[in-house]
C-alpha positions in Angstrom: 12.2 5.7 5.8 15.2 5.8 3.3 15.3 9.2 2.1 16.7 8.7 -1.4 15.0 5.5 -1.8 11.5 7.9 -1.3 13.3 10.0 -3.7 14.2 7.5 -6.4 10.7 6.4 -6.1 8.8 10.2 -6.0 11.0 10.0 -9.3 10.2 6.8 -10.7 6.2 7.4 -10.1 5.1 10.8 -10.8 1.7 10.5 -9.5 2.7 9.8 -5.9 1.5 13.2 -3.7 4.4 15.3 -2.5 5.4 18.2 -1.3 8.8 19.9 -1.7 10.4 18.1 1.2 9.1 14.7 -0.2 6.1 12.1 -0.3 3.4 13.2 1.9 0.5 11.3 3.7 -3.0 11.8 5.2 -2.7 8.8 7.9 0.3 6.3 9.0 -0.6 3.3 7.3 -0.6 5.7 3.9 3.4 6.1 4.9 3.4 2.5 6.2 2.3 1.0 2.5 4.4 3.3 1.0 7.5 1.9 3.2 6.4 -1.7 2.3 7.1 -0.4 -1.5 10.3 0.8 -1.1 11.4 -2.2 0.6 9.6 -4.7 -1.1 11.4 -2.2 -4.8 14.9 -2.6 -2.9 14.3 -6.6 -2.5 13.5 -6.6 -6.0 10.0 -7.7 -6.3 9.2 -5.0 -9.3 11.0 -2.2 -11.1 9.5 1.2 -10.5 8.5 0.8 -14.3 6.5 -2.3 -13.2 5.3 -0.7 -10.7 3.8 2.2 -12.1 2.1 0.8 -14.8 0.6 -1.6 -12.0 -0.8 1.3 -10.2 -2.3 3.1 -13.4 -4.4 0.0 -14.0 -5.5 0.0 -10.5 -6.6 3.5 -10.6 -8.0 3.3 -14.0 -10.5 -0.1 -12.7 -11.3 1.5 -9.9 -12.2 4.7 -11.9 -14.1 2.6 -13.9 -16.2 1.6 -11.1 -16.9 5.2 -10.0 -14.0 6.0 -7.6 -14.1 10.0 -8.1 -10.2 10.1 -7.9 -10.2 12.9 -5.8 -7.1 11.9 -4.5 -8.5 10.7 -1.0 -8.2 6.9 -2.2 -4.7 7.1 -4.3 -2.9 5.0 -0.9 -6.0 2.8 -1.1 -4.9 1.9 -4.8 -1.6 1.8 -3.9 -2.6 -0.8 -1.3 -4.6 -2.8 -3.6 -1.5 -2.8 -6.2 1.1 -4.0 -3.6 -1.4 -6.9 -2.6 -1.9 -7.5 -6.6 2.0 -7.5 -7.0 2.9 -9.4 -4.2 0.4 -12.4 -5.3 1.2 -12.2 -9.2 5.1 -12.6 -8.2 4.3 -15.0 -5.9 6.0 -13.3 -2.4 2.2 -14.3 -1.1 -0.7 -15.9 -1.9 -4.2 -14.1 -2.1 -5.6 -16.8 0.8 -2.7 -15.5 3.0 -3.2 -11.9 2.3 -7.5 -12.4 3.3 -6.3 -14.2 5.9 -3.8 -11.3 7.3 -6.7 -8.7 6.5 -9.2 -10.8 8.5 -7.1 -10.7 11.3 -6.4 -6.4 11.5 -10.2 -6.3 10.9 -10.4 -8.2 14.1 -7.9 -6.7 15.8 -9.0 -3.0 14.8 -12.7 -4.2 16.0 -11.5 -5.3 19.8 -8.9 -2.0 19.7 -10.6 1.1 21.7 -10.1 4.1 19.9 -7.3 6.0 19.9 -5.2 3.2 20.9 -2.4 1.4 18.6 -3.8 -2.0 17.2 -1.8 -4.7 17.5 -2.5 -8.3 15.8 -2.4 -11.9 18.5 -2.3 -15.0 17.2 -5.9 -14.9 18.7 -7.1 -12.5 15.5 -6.3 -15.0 13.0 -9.2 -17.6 14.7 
């Protein structure tokens, strides 16, 4: 990962969790979603502005629907705001990103623990 693009970014969105070396996360695909920001930022997609006001409305619906923000989901809702973005700017539709989830379900269901999924053509059927 780019480290001044995590640090334009830490920056830009003050409510992502960090520690004095930088971002930190609780599980790869936290750092993974946060690496499809960046890059997705750098292609120009959103502004960090954009981006943060984004995220503020996904935490404030899902607050409204009893997520405790205790922290523990903020990647979720970071997660939920890149697939929000990425549709309204049309990058992706929302059929290809059910479809996409679909198949990591799959895959993650035929995976044995402990061992890195990885997505065949055969999870998309």
């Amino acid at each position: 990962m780019d480290a001044g693009a995590a640090a334009r970014a830490t920056s830009a969105v003050s409510s992502i969790p960090r520690d004095q070396d930088g971002p930190v996360f609780r599980a790869p695909w936290e750092a993974q979603a946060f690496a499809m920001a960046l890059t997705l930022h750098d292609r120009g997609v959103f502004t960090w502005t954009e981006w943060a006001a984004a995220l503020a409305d996904q935490i404030k619906r899902a607050q409204a629907a009893g997520d405790p923000d205790t922290g523990e989901t903020y990647y979720q809702h970071w997660l939920a705001t890149l697939e929000h973005l990425v549709a309204a700017k049309g990058v992706t539709t929302p059929e290809t990103l059910h479809r996409y989830r679909d198949a990591w379900d799959h895959a993650a269901d035929r995976t044995p623990h402990g061992q890195p999924i990885v997505l065949t053509a055969a999870d998309f059927a």
